[in-house]
C-alpha positions as CSV (number, residue, x, y, z in Angstrom):
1,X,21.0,-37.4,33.5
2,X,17.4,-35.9,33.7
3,X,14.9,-37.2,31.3
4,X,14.9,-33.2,29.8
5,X,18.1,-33.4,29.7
6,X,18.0,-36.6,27.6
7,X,15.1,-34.9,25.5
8,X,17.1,-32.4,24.1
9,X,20.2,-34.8,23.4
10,X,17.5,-36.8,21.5
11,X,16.2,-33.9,19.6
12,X,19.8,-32.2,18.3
13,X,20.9,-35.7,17.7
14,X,17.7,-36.8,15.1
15,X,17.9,-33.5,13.9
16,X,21.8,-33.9,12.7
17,X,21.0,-37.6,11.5
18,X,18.1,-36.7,9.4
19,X,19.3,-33.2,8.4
20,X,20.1,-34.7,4.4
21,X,16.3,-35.8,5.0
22,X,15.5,-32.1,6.0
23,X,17.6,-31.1,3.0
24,X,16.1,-33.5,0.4
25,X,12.7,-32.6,1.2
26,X,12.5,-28.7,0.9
27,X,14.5,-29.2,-2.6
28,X,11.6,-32.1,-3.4
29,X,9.4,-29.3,-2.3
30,X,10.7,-26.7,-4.5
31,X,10.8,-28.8,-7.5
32,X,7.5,-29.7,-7.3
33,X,6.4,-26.2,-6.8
34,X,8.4,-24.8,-10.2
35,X,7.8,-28.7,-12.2
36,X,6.7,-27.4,-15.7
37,X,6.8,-23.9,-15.4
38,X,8.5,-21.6,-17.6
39,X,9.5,-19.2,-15.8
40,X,10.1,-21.2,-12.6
41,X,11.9,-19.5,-9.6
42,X,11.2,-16.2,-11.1
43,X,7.2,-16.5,-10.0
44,X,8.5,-16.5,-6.3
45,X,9.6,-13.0,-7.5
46,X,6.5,-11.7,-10.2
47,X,3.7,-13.0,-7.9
48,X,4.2,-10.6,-5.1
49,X,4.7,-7.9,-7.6
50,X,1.5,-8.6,-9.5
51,X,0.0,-8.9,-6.1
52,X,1.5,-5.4,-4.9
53,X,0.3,-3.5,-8.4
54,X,-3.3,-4.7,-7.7
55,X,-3.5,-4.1,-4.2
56,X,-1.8,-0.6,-5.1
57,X,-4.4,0.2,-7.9
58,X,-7.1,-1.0,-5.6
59,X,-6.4,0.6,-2.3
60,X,-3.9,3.3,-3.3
61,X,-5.5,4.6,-6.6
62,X,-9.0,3.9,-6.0
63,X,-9.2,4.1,-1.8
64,X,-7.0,6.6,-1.4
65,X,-5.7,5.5,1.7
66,X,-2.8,7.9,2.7
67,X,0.7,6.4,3.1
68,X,3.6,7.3,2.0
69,X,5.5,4.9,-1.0
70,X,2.5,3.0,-0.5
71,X,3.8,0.0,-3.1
72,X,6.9,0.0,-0.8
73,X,4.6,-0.2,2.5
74,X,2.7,-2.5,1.2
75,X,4.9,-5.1,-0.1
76,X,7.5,-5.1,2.9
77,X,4.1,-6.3,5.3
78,X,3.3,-8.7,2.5
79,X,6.9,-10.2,2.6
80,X,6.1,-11.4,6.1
81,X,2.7,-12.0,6.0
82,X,3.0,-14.2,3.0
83,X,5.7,-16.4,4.8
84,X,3.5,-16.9,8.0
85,X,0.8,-17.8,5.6
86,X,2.8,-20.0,3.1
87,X,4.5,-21.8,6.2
88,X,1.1,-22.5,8.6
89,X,-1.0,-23.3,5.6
90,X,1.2,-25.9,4.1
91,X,2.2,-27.3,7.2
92,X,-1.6,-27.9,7.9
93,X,-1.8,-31.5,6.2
94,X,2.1,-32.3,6.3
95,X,1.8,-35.3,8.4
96,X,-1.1,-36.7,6.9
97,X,0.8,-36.4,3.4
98,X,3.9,-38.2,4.8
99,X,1.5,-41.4,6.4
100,X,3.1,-43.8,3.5
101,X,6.6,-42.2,4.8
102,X,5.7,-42.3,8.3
103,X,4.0,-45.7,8.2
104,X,7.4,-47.2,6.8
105,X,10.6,-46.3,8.3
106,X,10.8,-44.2,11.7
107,X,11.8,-40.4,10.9
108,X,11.0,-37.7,13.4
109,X,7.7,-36.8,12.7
110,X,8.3,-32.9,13.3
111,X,10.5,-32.8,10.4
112,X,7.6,-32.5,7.9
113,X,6.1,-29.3,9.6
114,X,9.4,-28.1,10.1
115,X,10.3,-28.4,6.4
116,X,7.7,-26.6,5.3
117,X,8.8,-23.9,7.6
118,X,12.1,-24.0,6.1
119,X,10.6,-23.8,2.3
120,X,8.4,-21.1,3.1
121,X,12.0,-19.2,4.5
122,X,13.6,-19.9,1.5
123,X,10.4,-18.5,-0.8
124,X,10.8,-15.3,1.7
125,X,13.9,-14.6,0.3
126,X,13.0,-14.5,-2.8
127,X,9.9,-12.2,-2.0
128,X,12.6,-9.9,-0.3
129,X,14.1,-9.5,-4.3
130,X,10.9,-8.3,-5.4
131,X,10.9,-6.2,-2.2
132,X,14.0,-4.5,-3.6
133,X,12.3,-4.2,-6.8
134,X,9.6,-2.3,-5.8
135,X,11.9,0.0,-3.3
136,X,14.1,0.9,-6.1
137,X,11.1,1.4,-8.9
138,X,9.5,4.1,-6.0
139,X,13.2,5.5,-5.8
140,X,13.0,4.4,-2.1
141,X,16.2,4.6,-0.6
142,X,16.6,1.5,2.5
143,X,17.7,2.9,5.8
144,X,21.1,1.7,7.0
145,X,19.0,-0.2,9.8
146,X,17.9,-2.7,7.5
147,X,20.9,-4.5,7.9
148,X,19.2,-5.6,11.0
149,X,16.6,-7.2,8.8
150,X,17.2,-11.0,9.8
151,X,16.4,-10.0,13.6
152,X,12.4,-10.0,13.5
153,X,12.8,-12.8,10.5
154,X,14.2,-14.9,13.2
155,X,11.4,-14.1,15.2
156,X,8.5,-14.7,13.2
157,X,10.4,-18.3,11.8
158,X,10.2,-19.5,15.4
159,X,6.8,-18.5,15.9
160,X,5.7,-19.5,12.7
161,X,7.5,-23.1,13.6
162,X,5.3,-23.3,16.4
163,X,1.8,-22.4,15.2
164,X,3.1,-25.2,12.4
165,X,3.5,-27.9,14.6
166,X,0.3,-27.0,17.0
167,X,-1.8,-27.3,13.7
168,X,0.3,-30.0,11.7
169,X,-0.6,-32.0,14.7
170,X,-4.3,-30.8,15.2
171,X,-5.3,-31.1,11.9
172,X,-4.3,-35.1,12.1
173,X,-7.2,-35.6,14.9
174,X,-9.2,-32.7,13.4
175,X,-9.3,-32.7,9.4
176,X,-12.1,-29.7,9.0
177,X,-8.6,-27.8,10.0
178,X,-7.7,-27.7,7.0
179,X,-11.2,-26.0,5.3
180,X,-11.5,-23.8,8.4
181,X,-8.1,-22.6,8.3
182,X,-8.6,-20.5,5.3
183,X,-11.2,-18.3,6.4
184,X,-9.0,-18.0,9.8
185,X,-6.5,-16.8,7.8
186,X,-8.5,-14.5,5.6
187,X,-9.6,-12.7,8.8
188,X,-6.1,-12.6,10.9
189,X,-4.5,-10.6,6.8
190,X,-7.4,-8.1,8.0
191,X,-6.3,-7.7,11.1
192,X,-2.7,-7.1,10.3
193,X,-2.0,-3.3,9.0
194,X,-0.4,-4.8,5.8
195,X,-2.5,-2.3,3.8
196,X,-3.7,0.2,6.3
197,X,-1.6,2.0,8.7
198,X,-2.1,1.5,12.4
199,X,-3.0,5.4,12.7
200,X,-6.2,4.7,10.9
201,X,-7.7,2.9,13.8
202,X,-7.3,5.4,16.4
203,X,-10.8,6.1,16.4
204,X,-11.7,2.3,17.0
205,X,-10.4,1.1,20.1
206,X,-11.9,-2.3,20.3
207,X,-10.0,-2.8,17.1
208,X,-6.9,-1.6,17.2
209,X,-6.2,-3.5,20.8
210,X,-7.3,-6.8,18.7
211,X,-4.7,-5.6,15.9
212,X,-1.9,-4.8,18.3
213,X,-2.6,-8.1,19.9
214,X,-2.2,-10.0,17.0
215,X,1.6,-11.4,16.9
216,X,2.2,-11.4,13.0
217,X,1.6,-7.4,13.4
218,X,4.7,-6.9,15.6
219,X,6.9,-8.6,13.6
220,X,5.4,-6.8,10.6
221,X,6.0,-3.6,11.9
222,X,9.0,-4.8,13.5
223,X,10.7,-5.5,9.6
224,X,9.2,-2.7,8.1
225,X,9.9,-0.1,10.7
226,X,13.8,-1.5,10.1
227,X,13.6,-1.4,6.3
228,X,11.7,2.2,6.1
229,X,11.6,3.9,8.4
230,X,15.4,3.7,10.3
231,X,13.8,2.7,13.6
232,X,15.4,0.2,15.5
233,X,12.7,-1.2,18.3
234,X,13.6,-0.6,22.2
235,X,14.3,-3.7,24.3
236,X,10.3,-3.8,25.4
237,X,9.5,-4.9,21.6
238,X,12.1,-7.0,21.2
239,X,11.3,-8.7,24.6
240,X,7.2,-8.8,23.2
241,X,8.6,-10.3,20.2
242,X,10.7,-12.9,21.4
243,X,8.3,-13.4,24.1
244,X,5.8,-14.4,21.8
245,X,8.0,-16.5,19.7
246,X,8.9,-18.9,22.3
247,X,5.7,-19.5,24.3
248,X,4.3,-20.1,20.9
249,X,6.9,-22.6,19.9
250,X,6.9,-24.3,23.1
251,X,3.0,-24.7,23.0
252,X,3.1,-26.2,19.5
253,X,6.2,-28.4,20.5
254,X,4.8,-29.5,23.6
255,X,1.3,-30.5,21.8
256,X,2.9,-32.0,19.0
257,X,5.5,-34.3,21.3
258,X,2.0,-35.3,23.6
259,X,-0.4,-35.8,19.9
260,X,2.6,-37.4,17.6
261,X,2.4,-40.8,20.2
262,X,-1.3,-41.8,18.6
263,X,-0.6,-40.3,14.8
264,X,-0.5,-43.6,13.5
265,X,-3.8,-44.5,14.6
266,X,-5.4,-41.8,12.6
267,X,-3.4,-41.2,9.2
């Protein structure tokens, strides 16, 4: 059997052997998160719409900028964005919060990038009520290819699983990561048309080819081309979206899997 070969039987067999782990953790996670809140699992829902009614007021009211069921437009990029955000950003420091756990007992270490992947997923669905919400508030009727939906949210999970374990891994050896990563994110919400449509660019070249080359606009597009606009992508998209997806994930897997081996010497 070729050591590959023996790779992956390793990795599906930890993976069903720690799965409770997996399980325990992302519902430790999402007790922590609602721990002495009142309304509790309801914020997952009310902060994207408080974040949608000031962005609306802001650049719809005061900016004018011209879109059609702007609240709607806005809050189905936002549904994505915010999982890519939630998942990267609190994957940045999940192995260096683990080094009592890891220190211990032997557990995979890419389950506690992973997980946080996973709790970012399930915080995504609950966006997607307040997603509803908003659609049904603007009397915005879903196309009948939003069915569909789970398609690019498949793809952005396994990119976003990747970019996780490149900088859950990176951010052990290189701990400014984690101050740095903020403003990197700041930037890369600016260069996704979350609150600007792609049209409004055309006269910038240089910047729209930087936008379009950005991975998290595909698959925003993607999902809200699907959920407004009753546009299924051709195979070319779908190939660019997958594409990116696994090159990512393989890169972060294959950095993690080379960086994991000297973890202990720096947690």
């Amino acid at each position: 059997m070729s050591k590959d070969t023996l790779n992956k039987a390793n990795f599906f067999s930890d993976m069903k052997k720690f799965m409770p782990l997996l399980k325990n953790l992302v519902s430790k996670d999402f007790k922590i998160k609602y721990r002495r809140s009142v309304l509790g699992v309801a914020w997952s829902v009310l902060n994207p719409l408080f974040t949608m009614l000031v962005i609306t007021t802001v650049f719809g009211k005061l900016l004018k900028i011209e879109v059609d069921n702007f609240a709607t437009y806005y809050i189905v990029g936002f549904a994505i964005w915010n999982f890519f955000s939630e998942a990267t950003s609190s994957s940045l420091s999940s192995i260096l919060s683990s080094a009592a756990l890891i220190k211990k007992v032997y557990i995979p270490k890419y389950i506690f990038p992973l997980e946080k992947c996973l709790f970012s997923l399930v915080n995504f669905f609950f966006t997607l009520i307040a997603v509803v919400i908003v659609m049904l508030f603007q009397g915005f009727v879903p196309s009948i290819t939003t069915i569909l939906f789970p398609i690019p949210v498949i793809y952005c999970f396994v990119f976003v699983c990747g970019v996780s374990l490149f900088l859950s891994a990176a951010t052990v050896y290189f701990r400014d990561i984690q101050h740095l990563y903020g403003v990197l994110l700041t930037i890369l919400m600016y260069l996704t048309p979350i609150i600007y449509p792609l049209e409004i660019l055309k006269d910038y070249k240089l910047v729209l080819r930087i936008v379009e080359l950005n991975p998290i606009t595909h698959y925003v597009e993607y999902f809200r081309g699907l959920v407004m606009y009753n546009h299924i992508p051709g195979l070319k998209e779908n190939l660019i979206c997958a594409g990116m997806a696994i090159g990512v994930f393989l890169i972060g897997a294959l950095v993690f899997k080379k960086a994991q081996r000297k973890f202990i010497l720096h947690i």
